[in-house]
C-alpha positions as CSV (number, residue, x, y, z in Angstrom):
1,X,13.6,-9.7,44.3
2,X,10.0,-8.1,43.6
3,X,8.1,-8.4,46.2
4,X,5.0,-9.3,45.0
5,X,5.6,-12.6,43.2
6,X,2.8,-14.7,43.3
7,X,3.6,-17.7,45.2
8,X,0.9,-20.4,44.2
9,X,2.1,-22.1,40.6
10,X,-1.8,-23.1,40.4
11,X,-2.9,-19.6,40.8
12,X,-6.0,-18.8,38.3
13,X,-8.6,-16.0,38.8
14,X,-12.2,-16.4,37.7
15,X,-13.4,-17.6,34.1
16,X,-16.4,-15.5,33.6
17,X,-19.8,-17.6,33.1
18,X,-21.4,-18.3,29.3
19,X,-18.8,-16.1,28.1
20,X,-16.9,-17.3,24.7
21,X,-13.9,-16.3,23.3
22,X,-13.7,-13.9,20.3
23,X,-10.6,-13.8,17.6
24,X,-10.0,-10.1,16.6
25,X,-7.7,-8.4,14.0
26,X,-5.3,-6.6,15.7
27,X,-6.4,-3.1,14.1
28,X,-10.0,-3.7,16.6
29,X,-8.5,-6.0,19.3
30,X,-5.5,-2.9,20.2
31,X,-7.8,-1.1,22.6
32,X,-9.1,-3.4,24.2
33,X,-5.6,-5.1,25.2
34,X,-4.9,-1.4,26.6
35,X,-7.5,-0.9,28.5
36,X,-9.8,-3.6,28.8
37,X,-11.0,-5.3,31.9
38,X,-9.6,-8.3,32.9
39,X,-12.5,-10.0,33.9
40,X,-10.6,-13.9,34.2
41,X,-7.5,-16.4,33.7
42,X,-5.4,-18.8,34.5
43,X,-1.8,-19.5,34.8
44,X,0.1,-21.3,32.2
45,X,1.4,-24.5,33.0
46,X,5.4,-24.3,31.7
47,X,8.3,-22.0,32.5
48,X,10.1,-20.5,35.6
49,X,8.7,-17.0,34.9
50,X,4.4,-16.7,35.9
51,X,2.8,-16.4,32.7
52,X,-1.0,-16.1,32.3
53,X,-3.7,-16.4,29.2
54,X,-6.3,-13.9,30.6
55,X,-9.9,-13.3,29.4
56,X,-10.2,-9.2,28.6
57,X,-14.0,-8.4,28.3
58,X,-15.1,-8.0,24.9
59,X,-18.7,-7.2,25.6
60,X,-21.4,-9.5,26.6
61,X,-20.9,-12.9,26.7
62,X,-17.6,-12.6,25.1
63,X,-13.9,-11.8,26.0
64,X,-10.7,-11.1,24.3
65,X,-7.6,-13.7,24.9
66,X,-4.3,-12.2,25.9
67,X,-1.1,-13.2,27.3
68,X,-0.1,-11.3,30.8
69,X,3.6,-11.4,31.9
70,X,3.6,-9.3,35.6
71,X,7.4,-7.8,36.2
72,X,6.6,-9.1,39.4
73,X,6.0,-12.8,38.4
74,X,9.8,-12.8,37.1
75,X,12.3,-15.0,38.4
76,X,15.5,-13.6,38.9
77,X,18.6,-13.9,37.2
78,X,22.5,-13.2,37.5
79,X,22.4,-11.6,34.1
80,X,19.5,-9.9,33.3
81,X,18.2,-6.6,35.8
82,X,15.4,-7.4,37.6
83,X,11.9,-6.5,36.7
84,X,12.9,-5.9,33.2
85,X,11.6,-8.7,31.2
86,X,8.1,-7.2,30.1
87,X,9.8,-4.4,29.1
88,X,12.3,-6.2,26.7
89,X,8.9,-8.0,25.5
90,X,7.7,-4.6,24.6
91,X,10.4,-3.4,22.9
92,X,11.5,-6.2,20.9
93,X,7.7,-6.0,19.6
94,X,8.6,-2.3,18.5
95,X,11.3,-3.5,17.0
96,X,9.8,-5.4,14.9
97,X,7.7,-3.0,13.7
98,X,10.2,-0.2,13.1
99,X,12.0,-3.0,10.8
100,X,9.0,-4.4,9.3
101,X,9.3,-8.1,10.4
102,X,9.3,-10.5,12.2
103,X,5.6,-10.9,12.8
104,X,5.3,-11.0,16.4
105,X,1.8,-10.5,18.1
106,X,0.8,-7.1,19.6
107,X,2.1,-6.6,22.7
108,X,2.2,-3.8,25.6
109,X,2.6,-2.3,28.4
110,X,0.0,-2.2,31.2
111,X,-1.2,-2.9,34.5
112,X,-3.0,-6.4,35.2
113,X,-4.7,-8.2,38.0
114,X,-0.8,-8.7,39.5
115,X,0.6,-5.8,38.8
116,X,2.5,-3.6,35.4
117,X,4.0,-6.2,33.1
118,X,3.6,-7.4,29.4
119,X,0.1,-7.6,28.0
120,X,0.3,-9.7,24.2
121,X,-2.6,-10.7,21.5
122,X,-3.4,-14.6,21.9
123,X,-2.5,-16.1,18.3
124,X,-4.8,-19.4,17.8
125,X,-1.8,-21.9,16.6
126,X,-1.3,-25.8,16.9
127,X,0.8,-26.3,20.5
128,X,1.9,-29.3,18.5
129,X,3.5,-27.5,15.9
130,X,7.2,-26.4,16.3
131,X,10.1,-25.0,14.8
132,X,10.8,-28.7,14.1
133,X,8.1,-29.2,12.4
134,X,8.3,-26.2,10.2
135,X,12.1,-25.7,9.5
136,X,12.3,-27.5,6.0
137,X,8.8,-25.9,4.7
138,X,9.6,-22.2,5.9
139,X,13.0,-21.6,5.7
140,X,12.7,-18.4,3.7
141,X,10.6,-16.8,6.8
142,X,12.8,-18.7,9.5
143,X,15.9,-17.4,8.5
144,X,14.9,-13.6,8.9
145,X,14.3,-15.2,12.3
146,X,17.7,-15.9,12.6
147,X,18.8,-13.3,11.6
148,X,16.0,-11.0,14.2
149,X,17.7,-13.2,16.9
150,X,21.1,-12.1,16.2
151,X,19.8,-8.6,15.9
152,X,18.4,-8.7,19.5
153,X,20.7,-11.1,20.9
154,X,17.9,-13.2,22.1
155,X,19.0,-15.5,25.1
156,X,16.3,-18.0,24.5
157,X,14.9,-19.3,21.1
158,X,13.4,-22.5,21.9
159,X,11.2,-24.6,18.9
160,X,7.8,-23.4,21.1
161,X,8.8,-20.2,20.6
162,X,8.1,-20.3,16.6
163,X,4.4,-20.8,16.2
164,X,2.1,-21.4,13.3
165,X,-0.9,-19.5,13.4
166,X,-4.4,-21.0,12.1
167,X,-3.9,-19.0,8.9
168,X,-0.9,-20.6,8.2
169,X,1.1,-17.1,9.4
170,X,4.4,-17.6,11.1
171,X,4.6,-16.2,14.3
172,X,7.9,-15.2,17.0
173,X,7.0,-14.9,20.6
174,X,8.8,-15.0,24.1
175,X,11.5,-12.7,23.9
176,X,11.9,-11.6,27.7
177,X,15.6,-12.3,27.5
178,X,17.2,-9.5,25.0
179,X,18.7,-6.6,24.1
180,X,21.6,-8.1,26.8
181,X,25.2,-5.9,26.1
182,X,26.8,-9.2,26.0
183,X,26.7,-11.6,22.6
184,X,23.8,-14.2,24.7
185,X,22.1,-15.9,21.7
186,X,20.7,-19.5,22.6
187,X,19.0,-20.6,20.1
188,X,17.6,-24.5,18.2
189,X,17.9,-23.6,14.7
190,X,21.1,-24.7,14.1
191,X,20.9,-25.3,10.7
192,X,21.0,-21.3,10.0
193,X,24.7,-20.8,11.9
194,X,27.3,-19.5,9.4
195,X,24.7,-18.5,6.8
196,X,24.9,-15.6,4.5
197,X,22.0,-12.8,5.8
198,X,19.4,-12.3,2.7
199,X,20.8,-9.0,0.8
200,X,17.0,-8.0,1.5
201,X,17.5,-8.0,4.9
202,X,20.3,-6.1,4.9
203,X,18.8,-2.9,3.7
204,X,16.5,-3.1,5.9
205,X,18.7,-3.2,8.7
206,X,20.4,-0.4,6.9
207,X,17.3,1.4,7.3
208,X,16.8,0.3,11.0
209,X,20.1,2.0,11.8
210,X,19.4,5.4,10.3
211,X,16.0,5.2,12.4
212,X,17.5,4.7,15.6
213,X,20.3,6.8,14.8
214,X,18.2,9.8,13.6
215,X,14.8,8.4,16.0
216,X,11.9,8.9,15.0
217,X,8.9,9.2,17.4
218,X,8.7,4.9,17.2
219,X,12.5,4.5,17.5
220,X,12.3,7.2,21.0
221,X,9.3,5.2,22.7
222,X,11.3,1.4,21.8
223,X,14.8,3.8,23.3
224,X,12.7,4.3,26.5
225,X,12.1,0.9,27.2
226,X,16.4,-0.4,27.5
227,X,19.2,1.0,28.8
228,X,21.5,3.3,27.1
229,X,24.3,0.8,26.9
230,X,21.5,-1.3,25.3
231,X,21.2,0.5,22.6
232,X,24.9,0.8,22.4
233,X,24.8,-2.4,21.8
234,X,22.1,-3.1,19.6
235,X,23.9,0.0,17.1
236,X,26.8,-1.9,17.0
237,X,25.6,-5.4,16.3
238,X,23.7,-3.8,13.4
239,X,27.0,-2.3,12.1
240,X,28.7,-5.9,12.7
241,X,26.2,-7.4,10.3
242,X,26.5,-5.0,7.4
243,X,30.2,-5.5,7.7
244,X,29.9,-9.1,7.9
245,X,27.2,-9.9,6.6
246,X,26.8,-13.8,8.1
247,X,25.3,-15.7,11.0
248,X,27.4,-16.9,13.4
249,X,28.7,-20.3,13.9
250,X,28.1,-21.0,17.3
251,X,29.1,-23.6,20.2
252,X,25.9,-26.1,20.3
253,X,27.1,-27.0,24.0
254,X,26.9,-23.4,25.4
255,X,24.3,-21.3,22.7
256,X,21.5,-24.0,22.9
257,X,19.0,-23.6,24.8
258,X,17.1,-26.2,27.5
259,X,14.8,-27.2,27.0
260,X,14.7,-27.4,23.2
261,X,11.0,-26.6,23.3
């Protein structure tokens, strides 16, 4: 178990005085996330794992939001190694980008006020706006992140985990539990199981495959961040879905997750 875990759920740090929050495009907010003060923060109030929205200075009177997720503020589990969730919050944000979608806010690597874990862009969305609420206006988007969750055999897509930005962009976050050697995927939208995968998102897949095959310098730095087997793994589920090119039908009493949000 890490040893640092912070131990109070209530734990918050300093909110610095006068100061507002700013909204950046990710091409200026980048450098900041890496290696901006964090100057403030609190805890969020859901989930097993200690999750914080933290203030990153931005300059006088005004800070940068972010999303802090310390290895060492991870529960542990039977089936995933310990300290490793940040990391597989990194990487499936690589992968992301090495396939071109889909959009999932910056995140990376860095130390915070507890300790190395995942640092992420805060995206201004609704909290009352789900999956639930999306899936018969978006289904174009939502099923390439179907078909992403198969990809990285993601353990745990609940409806909050689907956002809508305020500019009306679709958003994927919380994907701590991937990459996993062992078919995992939990997910709500059940309404994509047994679907065909668009032919578009085949070839890119296609083209994902040649890149971590032949690796480029993005494909090496997302390589370094799971194991080996991993990426065994991850190959062949890529090959599975060009062969057969279709979602899964899956067992709603063991591939849901709970809660549903």
């Amino acid at each position: 178990m890490p040893s640092r875990r912070p131990r109070d759920r209530r734990i918050a740090f300093p909110t610095p005085d006068g100061a507002v929050p700013i909204d950046l495009p990710e091409s200026e907010a980048t450098a900041l996330l890496r290696s901006g003060e964090i100057i403030g923060g609190h805890r969020m109030p859901w989930g097993t794992n200690y999750t914080f929205l933290v203030w990153i200075d931005a300059g006088p009177g005004k800070y940068l939001r972010a999303i802090y997720k310390p290895r060492d503020g991870e529960r542990p589990l039977r089936d995933f190694p310990d300290g490793t969730l940040y990391k597989r919050e990194h990487a499936t944000f690589l992968l992301s980008r090495i396939l071109g979608w889909p959009n999932v806010p910056f995140t990376l690597v860095r130390e915070g006020p507890y300790g190395v874990g995942s640092v992420q862009l805060y995206v201004e969305t609704d909290p009352e706006v789900t999956y639930f609420d999306m899936a018969a206006d978006r289904e174009d988007e939502l099923t390439r992140f179907a078909v992403f969750d198969l990809l990285v055999n993601n353990a745990d897509r609940k409806a909050g985990h689907c956002l809508l930005g305020s500019d009306g962009t679709l958003w994927s976050i919380d994907h701590g539990l991937t990459f996993h050697t062992v078919f995992k995927v939990r997910t709500v939208m059940l309404e994509y199981w047994g679907r065909t995968i668009p032919s578009d998102a085949l070839i890119d897949l296609e083209s994902l495959l040649g890149r971590l095959e032949a690796p480029d310098t993005d494909a090496l730095v997302f390589a370094d961040l799971i194991h080996q087997r991993e990426e065994r793994a991850l190959t062949a589920r890529i090959r599975s879905m060009l062969s057969d090119p279709e979602l899964p039908s899956l067992d709603p009493y063991e591939n849901v997750p709970w809660p549903f949000v």
